[in-house]
C-alpha positions as CSV (number, residue, x, y, z in Angstrom):
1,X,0.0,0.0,0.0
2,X,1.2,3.4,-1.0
3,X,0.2,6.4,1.0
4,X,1.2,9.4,-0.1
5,X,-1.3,11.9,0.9
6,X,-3.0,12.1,4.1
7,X,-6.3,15.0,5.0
8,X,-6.5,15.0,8.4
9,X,-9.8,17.3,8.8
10,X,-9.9,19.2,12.2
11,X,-12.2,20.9,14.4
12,X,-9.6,21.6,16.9
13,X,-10.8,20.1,19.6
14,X,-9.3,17.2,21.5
15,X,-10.9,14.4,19.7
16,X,-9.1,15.8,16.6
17,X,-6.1,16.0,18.7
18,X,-5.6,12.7,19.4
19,X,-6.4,11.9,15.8
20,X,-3.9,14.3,14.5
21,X,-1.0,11.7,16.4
22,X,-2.2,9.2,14.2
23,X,-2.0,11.5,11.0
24,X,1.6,12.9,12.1
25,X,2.8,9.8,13.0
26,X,1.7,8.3,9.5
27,X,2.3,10.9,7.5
28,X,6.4,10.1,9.0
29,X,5.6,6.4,8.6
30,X,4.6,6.6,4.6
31,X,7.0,10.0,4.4
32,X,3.1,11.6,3.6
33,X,2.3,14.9,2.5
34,X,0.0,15.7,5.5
35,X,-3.3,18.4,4.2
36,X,-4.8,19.7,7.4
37,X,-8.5,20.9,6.5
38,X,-10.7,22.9,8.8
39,X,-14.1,23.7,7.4
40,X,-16.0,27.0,8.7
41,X,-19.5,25.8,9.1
42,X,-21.9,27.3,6.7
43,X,-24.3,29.4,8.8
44,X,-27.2,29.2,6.6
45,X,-28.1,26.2,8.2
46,X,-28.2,27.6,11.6
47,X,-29.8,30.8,10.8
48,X,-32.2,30.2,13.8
49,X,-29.7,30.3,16.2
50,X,-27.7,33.3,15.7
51,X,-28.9,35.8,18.2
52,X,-30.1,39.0,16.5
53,X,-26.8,41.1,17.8
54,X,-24.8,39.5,15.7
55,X,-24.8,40.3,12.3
56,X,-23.9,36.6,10.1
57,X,-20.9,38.6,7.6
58,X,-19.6,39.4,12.0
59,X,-19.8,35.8,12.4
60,X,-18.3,34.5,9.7
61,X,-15.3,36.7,9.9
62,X,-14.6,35.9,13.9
63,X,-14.9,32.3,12.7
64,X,-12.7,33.0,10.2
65,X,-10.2,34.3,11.9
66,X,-10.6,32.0,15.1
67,X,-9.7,29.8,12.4
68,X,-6.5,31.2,10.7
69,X,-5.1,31.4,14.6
70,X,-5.8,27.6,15.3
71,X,-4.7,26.7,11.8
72,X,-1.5,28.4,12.4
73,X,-0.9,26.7,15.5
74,X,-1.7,23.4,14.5
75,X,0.2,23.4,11.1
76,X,3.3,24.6,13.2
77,X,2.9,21.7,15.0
78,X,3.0,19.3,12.4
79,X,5.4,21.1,10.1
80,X,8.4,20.5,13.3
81,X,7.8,16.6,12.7
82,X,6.3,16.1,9.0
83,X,8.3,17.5,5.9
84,X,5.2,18.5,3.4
85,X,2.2,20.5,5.3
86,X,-0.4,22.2,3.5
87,X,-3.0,24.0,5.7
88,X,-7.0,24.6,4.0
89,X,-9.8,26.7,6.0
90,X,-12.6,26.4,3.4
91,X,-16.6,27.2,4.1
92,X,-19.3,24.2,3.7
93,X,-20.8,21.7,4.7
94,X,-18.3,19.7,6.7
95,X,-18.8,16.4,5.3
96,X,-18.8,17.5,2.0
97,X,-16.3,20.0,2.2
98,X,-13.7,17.2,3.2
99,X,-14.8,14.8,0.7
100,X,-13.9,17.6,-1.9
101,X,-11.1,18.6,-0.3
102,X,-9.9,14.2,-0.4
103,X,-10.6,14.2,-3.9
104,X,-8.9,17.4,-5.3
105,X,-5.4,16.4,-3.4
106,X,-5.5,13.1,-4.6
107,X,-5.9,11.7,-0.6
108,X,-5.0,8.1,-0.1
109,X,-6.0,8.1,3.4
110,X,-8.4,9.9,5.6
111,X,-7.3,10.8,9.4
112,X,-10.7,12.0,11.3
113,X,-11.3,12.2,15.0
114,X,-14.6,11.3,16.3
115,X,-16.8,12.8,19.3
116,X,-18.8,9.9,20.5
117,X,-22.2,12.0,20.2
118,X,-25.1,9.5,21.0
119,X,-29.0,10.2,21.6
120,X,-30.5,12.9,20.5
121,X,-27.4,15.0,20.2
122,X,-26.0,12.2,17.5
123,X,-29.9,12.5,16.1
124,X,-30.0,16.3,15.8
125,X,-26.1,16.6,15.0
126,X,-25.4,13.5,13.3
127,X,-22.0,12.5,12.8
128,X,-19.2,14.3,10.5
129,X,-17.0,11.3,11.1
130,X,-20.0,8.5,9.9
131,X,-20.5,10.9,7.3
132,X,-17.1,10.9,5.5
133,X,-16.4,7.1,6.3
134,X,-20.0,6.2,4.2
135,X,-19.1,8.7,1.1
136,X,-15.3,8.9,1.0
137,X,-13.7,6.9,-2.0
138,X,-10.7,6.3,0.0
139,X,-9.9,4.6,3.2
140,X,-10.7,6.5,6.4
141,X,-8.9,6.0,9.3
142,X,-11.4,7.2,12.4
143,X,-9.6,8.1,15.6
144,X,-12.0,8.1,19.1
145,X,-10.6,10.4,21.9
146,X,-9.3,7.8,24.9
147,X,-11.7,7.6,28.0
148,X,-14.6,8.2,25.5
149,X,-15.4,4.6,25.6
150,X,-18.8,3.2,24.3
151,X,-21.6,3.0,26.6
152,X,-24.2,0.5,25.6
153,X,-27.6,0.8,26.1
């Protein structure tokens, strides 16, 4: 198996931190190029619940800029242990966005973390993760964040 291009999408929180060990330590395994993706969130489908104070182009540019500050960070991080690191903040859909974003670099594998929603948050939410791992046309590789263990019902 070749691997020469791993997504790793992020949220930057700590399920996609522990998922991002896997991508670094990967991306050195295979000698990878390593595309970190975060995907703003398109606001049009939460309308609803942006309080009327806050105008949606305020929004979108504290996101985006919350965004460019963690994406920094992060791809720092990664460039001090993998040679090739190319950092993406697009705005979508999530899912879709990093199914895109797999095919137009050519990704052989996908690195996603996972948050473990279940009842009604996984019903009203649904699951980014589940999402990519149904449409993606390459392997995906889901990470869960340890102590998050499954509880069953």
């Amino acid at each position: 198996m070749q691997i020469k291009t791993i997504l790793f999408p992020t949220d930057f929180s700590q399920g996609a931190r522990a998922a991002m060990d896997y991508a670094l330590s990967l991306s050195l395994d295979y000698q990878a190029k390593l595309v970190l993706l975060y995907v703003i969130q398109d606001i049009s489908i939460a309308e609803w619940y942006i309080p009327s104070s806050i105008s949606a182009a305020d929004l979108v540019e504290d996101m985006q800029k919350s965004a460019t500050t963690e994406m920094e960070k992060w791809g720092a991080e990664a460039a001090l242990k993998v040679k090739d690191v190319e950092k993406i903040i697009v705005r979508g859909v999530p899912f879709v966005e990093i199914i895109r974003t797999a095919k137009e670099k050519n990704a052989d594998l996908i690195v996603i973390g996972t948050h473990g929603r279940t009842g009604i948050d996984h019903m009203l939410f649904g699951s980014t993760a589940e999402k990519v791992v149904r449409k993606s046309t390459c392997p995906v590789l889901t990470v869960r964040m340890a102590g998050k263990e499954f509880k069953m019902p």
